[in-house]
PLY file of the C-alpha trace (Angstrom):
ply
format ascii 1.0
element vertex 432
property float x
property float y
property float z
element edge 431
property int vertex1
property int vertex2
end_header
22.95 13.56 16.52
24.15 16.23 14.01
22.22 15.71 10.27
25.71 14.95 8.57
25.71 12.20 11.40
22.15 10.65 10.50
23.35 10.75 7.04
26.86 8.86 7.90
24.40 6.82 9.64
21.92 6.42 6.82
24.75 5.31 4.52
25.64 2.68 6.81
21.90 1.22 7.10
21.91 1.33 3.20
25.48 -0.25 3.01
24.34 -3.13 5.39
21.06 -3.87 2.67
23.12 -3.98 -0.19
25.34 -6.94 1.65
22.01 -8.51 3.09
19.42 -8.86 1.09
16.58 -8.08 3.73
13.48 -5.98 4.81
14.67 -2.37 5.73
13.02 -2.23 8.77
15.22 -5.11 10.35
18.40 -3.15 9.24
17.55 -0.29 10.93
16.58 -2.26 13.97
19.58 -3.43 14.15
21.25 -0.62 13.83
19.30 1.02 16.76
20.14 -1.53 18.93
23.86 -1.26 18.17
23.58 2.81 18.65
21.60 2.72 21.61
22.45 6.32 22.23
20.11 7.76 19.05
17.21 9.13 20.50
13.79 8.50 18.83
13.79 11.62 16.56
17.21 10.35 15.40
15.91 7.12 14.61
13.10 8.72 12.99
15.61 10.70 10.66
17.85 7.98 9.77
15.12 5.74 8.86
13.29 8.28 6.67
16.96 8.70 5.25
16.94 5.39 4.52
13.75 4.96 3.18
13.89 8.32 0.34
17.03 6.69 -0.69
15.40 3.17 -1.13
12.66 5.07 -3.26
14.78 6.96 -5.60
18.02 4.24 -5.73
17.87 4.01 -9.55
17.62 7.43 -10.07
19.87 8.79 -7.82
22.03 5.83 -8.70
21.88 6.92 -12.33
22.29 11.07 -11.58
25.68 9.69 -9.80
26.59 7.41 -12.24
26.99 5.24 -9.52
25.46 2.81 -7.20
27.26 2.72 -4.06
25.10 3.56 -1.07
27.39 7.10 -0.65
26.38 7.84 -4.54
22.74 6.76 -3.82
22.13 8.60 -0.68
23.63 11.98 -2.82
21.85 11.47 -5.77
18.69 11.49 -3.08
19.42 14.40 -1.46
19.42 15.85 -5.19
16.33 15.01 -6.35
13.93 13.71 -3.70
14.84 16.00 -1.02
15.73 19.18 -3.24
19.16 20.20 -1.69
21.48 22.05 -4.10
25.06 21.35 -4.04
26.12 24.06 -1.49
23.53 22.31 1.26
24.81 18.83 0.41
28.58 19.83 0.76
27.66 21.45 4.54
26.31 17.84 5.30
29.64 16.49 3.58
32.18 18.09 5.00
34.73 15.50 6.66
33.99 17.04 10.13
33.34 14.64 13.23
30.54 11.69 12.47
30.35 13.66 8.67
30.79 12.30 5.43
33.84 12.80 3.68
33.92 15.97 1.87
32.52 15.97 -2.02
34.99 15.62 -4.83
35.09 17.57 -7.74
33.19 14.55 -9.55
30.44 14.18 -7.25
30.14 18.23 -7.22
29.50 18.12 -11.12
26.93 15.45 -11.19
24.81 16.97 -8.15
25.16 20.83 -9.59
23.43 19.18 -13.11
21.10 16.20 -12.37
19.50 15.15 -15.68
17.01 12.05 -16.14
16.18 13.72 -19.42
17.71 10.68 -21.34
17.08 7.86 -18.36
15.08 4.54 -19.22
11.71 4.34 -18.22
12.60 2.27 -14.87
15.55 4.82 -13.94
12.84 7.76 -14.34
10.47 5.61 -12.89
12.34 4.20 -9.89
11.09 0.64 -10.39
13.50 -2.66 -11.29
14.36 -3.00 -14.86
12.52 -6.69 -15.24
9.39 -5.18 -14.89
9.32 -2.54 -17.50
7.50 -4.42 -19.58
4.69 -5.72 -17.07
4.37 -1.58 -16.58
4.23 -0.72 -20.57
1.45 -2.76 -20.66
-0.88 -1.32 -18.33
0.49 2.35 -18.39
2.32 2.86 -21.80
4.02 6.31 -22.23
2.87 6.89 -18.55
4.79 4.13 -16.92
7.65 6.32 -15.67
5.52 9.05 -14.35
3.67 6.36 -12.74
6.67 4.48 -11.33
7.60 8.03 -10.04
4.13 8.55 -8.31
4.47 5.59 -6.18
8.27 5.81 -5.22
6.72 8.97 -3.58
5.85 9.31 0.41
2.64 8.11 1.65
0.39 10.08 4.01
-1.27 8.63 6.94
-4.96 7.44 6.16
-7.21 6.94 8.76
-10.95 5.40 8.51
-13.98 6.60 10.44
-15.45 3.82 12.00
-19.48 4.74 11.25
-20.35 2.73 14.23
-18.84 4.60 16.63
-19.01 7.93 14.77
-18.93 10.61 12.05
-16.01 12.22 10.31
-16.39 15.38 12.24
-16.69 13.50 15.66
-13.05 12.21 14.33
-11.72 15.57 13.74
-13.00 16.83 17.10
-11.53 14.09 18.59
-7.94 14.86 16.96
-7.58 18.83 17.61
-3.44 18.29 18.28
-3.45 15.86 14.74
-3.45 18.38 11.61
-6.38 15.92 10.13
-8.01 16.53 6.61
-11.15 14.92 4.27
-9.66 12.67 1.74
-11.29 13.37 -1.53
-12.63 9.97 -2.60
-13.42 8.23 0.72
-16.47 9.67 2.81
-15.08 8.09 5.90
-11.72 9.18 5.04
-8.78 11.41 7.13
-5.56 12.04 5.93
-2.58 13.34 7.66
0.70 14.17 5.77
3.86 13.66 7.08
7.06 15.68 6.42
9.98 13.40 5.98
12.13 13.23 9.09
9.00 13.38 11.58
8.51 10.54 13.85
5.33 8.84 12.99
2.34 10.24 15.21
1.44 7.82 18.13
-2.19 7.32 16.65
-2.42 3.44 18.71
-2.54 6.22 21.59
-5.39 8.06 20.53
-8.25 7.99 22.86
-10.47 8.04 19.28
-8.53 5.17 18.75
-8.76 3.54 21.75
-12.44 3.74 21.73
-12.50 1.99 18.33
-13.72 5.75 16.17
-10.84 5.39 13.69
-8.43 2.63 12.37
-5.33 3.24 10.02
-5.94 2.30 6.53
-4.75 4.06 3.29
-7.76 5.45 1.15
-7.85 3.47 -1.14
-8.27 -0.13 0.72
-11.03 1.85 2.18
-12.51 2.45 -1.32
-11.95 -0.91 -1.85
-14.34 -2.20 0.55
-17.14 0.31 -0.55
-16.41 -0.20 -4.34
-17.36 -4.32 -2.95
-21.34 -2.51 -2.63
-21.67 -4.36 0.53
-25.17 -3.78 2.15
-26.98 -4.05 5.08
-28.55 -7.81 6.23
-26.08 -9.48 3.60
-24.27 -12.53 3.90
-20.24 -11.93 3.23
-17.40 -13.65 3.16
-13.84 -12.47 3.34
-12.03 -14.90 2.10
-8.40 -12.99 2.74
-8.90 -11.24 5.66
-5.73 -11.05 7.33
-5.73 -8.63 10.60
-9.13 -7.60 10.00
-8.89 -3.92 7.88
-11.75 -4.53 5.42
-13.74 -7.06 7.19
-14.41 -3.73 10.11
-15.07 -1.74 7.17
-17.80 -3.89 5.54
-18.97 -4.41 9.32
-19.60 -0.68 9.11
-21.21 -0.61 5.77
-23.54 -3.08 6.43
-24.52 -1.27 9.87
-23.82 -4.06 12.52
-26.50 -6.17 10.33
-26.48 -9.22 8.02
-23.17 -11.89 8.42
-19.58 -11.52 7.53
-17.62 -14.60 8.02
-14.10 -13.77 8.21
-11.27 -16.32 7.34
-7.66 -16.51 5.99
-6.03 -19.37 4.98
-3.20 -18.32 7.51
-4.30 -18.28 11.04
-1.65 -16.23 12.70
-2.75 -13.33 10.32
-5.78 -13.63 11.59
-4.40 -13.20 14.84
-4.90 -9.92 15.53
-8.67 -9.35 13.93
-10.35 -10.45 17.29
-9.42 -7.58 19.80
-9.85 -5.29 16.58
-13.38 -6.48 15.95
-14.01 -5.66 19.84
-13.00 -2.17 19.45
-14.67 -1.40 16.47
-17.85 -2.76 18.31
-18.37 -4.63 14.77
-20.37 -7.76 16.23
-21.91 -8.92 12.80
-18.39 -10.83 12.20
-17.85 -14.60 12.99
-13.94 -14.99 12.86
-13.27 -18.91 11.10
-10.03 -20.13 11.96
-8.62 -22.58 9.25
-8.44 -26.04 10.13
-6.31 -28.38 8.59
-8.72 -31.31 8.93
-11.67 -29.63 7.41
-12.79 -26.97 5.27
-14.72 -24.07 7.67
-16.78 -22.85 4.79
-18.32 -25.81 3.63
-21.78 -25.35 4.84
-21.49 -21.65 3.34
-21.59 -22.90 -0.88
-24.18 -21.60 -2.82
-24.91 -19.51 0.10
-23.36 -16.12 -0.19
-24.28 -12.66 -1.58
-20.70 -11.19 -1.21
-17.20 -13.01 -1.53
-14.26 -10.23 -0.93
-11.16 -11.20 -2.20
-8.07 -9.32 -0.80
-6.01 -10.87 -2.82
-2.18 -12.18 -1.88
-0.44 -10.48 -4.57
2.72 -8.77 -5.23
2.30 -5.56 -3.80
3.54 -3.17 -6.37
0.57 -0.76 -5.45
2.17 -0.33 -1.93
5.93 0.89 -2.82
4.94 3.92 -1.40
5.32 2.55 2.08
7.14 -0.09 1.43
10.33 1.05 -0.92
12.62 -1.41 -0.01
10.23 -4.47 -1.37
10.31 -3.36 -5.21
14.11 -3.92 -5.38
13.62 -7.46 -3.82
10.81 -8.37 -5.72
11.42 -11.54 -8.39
9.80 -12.98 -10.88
9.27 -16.13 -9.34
7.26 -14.04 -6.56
4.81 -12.94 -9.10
4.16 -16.40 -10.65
3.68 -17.62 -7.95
1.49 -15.27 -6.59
-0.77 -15.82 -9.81
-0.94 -19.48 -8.74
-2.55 -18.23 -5.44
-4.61 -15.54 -6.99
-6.29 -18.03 -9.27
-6.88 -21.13 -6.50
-8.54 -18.35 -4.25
-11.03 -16.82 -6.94
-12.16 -20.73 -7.56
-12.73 -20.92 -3.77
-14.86 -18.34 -3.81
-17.05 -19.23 -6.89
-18.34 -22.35 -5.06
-19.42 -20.13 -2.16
-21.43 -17.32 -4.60
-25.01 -17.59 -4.45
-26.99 -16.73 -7.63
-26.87 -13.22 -8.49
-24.28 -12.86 -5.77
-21.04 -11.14 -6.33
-17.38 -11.64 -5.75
-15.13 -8.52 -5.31
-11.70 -9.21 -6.20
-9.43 -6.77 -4.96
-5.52 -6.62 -5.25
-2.71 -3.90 -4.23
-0.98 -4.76 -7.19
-0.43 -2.44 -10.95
0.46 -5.80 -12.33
-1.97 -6.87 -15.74
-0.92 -10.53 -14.92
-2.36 -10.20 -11.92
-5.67 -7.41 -12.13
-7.41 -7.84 -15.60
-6.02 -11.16 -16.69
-6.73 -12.81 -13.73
-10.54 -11.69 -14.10
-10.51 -13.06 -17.70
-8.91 -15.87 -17.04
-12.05 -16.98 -13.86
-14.98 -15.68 -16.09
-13.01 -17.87 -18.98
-13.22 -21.10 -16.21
-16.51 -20.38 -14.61
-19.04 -18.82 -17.45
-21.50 -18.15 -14.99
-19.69 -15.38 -14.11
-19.55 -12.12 -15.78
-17.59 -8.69 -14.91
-20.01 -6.36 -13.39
-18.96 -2.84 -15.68
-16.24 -0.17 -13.87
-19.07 2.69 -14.40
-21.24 0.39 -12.32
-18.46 -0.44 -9.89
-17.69 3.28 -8.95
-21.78 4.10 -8.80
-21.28 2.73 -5.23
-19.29 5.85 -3.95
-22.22 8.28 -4.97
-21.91 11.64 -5.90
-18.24 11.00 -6.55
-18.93 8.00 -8.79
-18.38 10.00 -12.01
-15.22 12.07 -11.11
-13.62 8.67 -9.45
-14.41 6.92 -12.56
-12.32 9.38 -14.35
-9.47 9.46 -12.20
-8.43 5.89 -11.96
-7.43 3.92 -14.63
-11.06 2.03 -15.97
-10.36 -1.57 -18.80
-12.70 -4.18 -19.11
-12.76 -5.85 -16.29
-12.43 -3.07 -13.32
-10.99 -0.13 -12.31
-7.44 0.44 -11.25
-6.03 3.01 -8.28
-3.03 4.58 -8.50
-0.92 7.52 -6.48
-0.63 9.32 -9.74
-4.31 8.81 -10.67
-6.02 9.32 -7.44
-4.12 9.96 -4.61
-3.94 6.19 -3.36
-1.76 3.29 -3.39
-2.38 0.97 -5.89
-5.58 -0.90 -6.17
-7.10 -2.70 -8.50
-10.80 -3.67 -7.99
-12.80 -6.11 -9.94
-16.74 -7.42 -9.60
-18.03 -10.57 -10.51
-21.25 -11.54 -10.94
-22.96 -14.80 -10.99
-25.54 -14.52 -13.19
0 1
1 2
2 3
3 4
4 5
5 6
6 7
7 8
8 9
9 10
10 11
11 12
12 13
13 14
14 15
15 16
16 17
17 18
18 19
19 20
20 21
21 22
22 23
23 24
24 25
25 26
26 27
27 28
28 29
29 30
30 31
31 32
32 33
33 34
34 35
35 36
36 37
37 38
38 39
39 40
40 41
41 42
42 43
43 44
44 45
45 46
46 47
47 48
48 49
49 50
50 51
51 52
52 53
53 54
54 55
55 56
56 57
57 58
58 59
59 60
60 61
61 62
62 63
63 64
64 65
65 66
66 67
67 68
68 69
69 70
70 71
71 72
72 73
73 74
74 75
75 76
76 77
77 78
78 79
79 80
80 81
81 82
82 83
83 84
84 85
85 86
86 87
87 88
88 89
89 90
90 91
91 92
92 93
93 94
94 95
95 96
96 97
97 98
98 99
99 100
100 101
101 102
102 103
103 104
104 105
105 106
106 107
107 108
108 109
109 110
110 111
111 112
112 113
113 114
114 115
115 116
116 117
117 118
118 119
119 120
120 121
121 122
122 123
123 124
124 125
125 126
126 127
127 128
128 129
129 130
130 131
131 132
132 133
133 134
134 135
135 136
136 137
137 138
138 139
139 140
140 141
141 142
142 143
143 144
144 145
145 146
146 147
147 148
148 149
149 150
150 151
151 152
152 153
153 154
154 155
155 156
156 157
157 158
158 159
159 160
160 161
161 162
162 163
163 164
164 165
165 166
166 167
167 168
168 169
169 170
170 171
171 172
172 173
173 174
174 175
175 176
176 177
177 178
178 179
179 180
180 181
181 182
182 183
183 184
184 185
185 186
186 187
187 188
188 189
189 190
190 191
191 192
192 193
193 194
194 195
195 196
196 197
197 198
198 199
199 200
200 201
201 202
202 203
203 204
204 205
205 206
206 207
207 208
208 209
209 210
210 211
211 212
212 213
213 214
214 215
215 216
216 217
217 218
218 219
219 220
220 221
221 222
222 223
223 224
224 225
225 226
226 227
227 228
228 229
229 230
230 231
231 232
232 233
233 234
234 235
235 236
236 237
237 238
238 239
239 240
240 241
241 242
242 243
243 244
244 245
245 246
246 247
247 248
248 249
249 250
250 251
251 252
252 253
253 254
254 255
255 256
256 257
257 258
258 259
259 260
260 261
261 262
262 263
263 264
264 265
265 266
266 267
267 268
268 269
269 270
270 271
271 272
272 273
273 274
274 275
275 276
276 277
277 278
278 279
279 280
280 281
281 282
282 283
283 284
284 285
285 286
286 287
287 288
288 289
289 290
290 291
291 292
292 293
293 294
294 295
295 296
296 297
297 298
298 299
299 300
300 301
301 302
302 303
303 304
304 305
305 306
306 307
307 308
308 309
309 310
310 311
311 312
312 313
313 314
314 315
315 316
316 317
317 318
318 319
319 320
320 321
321 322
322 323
323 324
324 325
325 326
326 327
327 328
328 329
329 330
330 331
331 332
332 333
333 334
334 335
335 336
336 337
337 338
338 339
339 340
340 341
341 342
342 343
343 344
344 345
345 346
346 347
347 348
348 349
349 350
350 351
351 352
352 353
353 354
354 355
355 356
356 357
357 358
358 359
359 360
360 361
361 362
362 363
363 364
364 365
365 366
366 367
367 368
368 369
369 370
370 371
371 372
372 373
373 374
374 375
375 376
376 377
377 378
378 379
379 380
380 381
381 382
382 383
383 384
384 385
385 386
386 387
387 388
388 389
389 390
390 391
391 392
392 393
393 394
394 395
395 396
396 397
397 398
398 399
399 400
400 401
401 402
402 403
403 404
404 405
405 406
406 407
407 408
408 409
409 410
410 411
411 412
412 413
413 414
414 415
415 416
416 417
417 418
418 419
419 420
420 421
421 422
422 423
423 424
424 425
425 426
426 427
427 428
428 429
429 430
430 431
């Protein structure tokens, strides 16, 4: 396929989400199957096409004064992918599979895009209901920060420390242009230009043999802000497919417990062939049971309760655009409902002096530092464990890392702007 005929494409994908209100991914799916011709690096285009347009859709929307998905995917060439007008009109020209040729209109908005006098969420790329949720955690900042995570992810991966080091991992990628992330000492990070097809890292022998797992930076700092150590007894109350329980497996060196649960068993699904690469065998996997509570014998018993906590997800836009526009604000209240029965879960399992690390991928205040307040307000034998004391766990990059993210009073908040990650918010409790 031509580019003007992954764009034609592109425009269709996007036309076909703004009639069905669903997850990219399945429109493009669908379109692949209907276009079985495309070849892989076609697919590859269209969807990241798709996706840059999903990112910037307000501002591009509001550079166009328009909204259509022809105005939106313009407006993105504009200002996310840096085309002038004489590059976007090649693309448009009305030839075979091409758009239709530019008017005179559309010329005059690309040739002078101006967000000089957009609101906050335009600038920002983020829905207009939640401008307020983002004035209170980021003030003045919010559009720059909106901006920073409608931006492309890298590719994080995580040395697995019981299989390896971080240079074994780079030896064992020489074709992969692999780099250190700055915050994470078991951190690789591989950026990705826009159109390329995502590497085949499920294929890597490294991989294979259990040395490195995909996960962004900052759910890896996550897990180490949690202080797990060696011999502990842990719970992961949220565990899902597994992602922080291998990396506390790690931490703690194959020693101690970690008793893995979710309150979803086909999440937990995948988490037992994961576990068996990793070679993390400190890990008992508890499936829920809807006759009886697989914790129970575990209250009053546990140094370390981690708490990925079902939330919103505003902290992952980066690689997942398309969510923010179909996020409501029913989704968010309810996910607050969740947040709080989970943390009260997990106080009954705390032993004293024990910890729980609460940990979201949400920017949200309703659901980061008022959630803390609102469990130390319930459960007074709980206190918040100080952000300066929080980021002492990543060592000699405590201080710096402190800096960078976004400290309050009750924990320390990641964001792409701030450090580089998606959005994380990390919290300590202790029970005192």
């Amino acid at each position: 396929m031509t580019p003007a005929a992954r764009i034609s494409a592109a425009i269709d994908v996007l036309a076909d989400l703004a009639a069905i209100r669903r997850p990219a991914a399945e429109a493009l799916k669908d379109w692949g199957l209907k276009h079985r011709f495309a070849g892989s690096s076609d697919r590859a285009a269209i969807a990241g096409l798709v996706y840059d347009a999903l990112r910037r859709r307000a501002s591009a929307a509001f550079v166009m004064d328009a909204d259509a998905p022809r105005a939106v995917m313009l407006g993105m060439l504009r200002l996310e992918r840096g085309l002038d007008v004489v590059a976007i009109a090649r693309l448009f020209d009305g030839s075979r599979f091409a758009p239709t040729p530019l008017t005179e209109a559309e010329r005059a908005r690309l040739a002078s895009p101006d967000l000089s006098d957009a609101p906050a969420a335009i600038a920002g790329d983020y829905p207009d209901w939640l401008d307020d949720h983002f004035a209170r955690v980021f003030g003045e900042a919010r559009a720059q920060e909106g901006a920073a995570l409608a931006s492309r992810a890298p590719l994080d991966l995580r040395v697995n420390r019981l299989k390896g080091t971080r240079e074994d991992a780079i030896a064992a990628l020489p074709d992969l242009p692999v780099a250190p992330t700055p915050w994470s000492p078991d951190g690789l990070r591989l950026v990705q230009t826009a159109d390329a097809r995502s590497p085949a890292i499920h294929a890597e022998p490294a991989f294979i043999k259990g040395l490195i797992e995909i996960q962004d930076e900052g759910s890896q700092l996550a897990a180490l802000l949690s202080g797990a150590k060696p011999g502990a007894q842990v719970v992961d109350l949220c565990a899902g497919a597994g992602g922080k329980t291998l990396a506390l497996a790690a931490m703690m060196q194959n020693t101690g417990q970690i008793f893995a649960t979710d309150s979803d068993k086909r999440r937990l699904a995948p988490i037992h062939e994961r576990l068996e690469r990793a070679g993390a065998r400190n890990v008992q996997v508890r499936t829920p049971r809807r006759e009886s509570d697989v914790l129970s014998e575990l209250e009053g018993r546990i140094d370390l309760v981690l708490i990925d906590a079902p939330c919103t997800g505003t902290g992952s836009w980066r690689r997942n655009p398309d969510a923010k526009w179909r996020l409501r604000p029913g989704a968010l209240e309810l996910r607050v409902k969740d947040q709080r029965a989970v943390l009260d879960r997990a106080v009954a399992l705390v032993a004293p002096g024990g910890v729980i690390a609460y940990v979201t991928c949400s920017v949200l205040e309703e659901e980061n530092g008022a959630q803390v307040r609102d469990c130390v307000a319930r459960h007074p034998a709980f206190s918040v464990v100080p952000p300066q004391e929080v980021a002492g766990a990543l060592g000699e990059r405590a201080f710096m890392f402190a800096r960078s993210a976004l400290p309050t009073a009750e924990g320390l908040l990641m964001t792409p702007r701030r450090t580089g990650t998606d959005g994380f918010f990390v919290s300590l409790l202790r029970r005192t």
